[in-house]
C-alpha positions as CSV (number, residue, x, y, z in Angstrom):
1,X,83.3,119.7,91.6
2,X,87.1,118.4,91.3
3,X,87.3,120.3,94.8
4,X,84.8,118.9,96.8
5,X,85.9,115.5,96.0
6,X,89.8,116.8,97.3
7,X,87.9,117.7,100.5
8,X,86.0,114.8,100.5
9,X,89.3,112.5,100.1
10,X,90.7,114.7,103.4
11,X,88.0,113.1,105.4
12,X,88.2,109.5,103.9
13,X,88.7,106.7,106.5
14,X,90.3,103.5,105.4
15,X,89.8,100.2,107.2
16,X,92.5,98.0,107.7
17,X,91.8,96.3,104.5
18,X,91.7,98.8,102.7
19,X,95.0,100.3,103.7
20,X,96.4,96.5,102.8
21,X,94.9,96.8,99.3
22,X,96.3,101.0,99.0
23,X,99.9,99.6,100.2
24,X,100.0,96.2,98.3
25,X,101.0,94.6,101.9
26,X,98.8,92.2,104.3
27,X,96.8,93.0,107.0
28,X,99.0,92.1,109.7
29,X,101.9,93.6,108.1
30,X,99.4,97.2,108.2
31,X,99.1,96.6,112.2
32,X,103.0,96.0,112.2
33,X,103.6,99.2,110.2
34,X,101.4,101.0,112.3
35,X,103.5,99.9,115.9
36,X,107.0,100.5,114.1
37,X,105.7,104.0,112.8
38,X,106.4,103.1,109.1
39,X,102.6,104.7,108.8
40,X,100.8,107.2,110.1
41,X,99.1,106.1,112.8
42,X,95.4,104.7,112.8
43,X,92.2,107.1,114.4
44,X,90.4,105.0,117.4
45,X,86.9,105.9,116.2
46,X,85.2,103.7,119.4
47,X,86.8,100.9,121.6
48,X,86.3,98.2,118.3
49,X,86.4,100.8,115.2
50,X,90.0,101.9,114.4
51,X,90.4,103.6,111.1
52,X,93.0,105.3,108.9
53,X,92.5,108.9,107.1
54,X,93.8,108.5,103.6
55,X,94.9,111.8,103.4
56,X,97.6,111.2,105.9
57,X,98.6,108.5,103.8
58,X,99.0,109.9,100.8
59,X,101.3,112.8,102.4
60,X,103.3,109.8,103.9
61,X,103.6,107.7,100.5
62,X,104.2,111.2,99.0
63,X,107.0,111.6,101.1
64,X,108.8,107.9,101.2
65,X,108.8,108.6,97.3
66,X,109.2,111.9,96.3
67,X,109.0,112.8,92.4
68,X,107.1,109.4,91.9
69,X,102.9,110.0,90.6
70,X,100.6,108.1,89.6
């Protein structure tokens, strides 16, 4: 069971808001991240939908912290 919810958090996409809430920033500040490359960048899902897969996220908050877990 434990591994079908790690594939299930591979394919997780995060709105905007949600990736506020993850990195404790605002939404703006998510879009201004995004252009500067300080995250991964977003998936265009259709001309108005642009999400974020949470995996990459984790593997990028993995990295700007290394040896730090929750």
């Amino acid at each position: 069971m434990d591994e079908i919810k790690n594939n299930m958090a591979d394919v997780t996409l995060l709105t905007v808001r949600q990736v506020a809430d993850l990195l404790g920033v605002h939404v703006r500040s998510v879009w201004r991240m995004s252009q500067t490359g300080d995250i991964p960048a977003p998936v265009r899902l259709s001309e108005r939908v642009v999400r974020w897969r949470l995996a990459d996220l984790r593997v990028h908050l993995d990295r700007k912290a290394p040896g730090v877990r929750q």
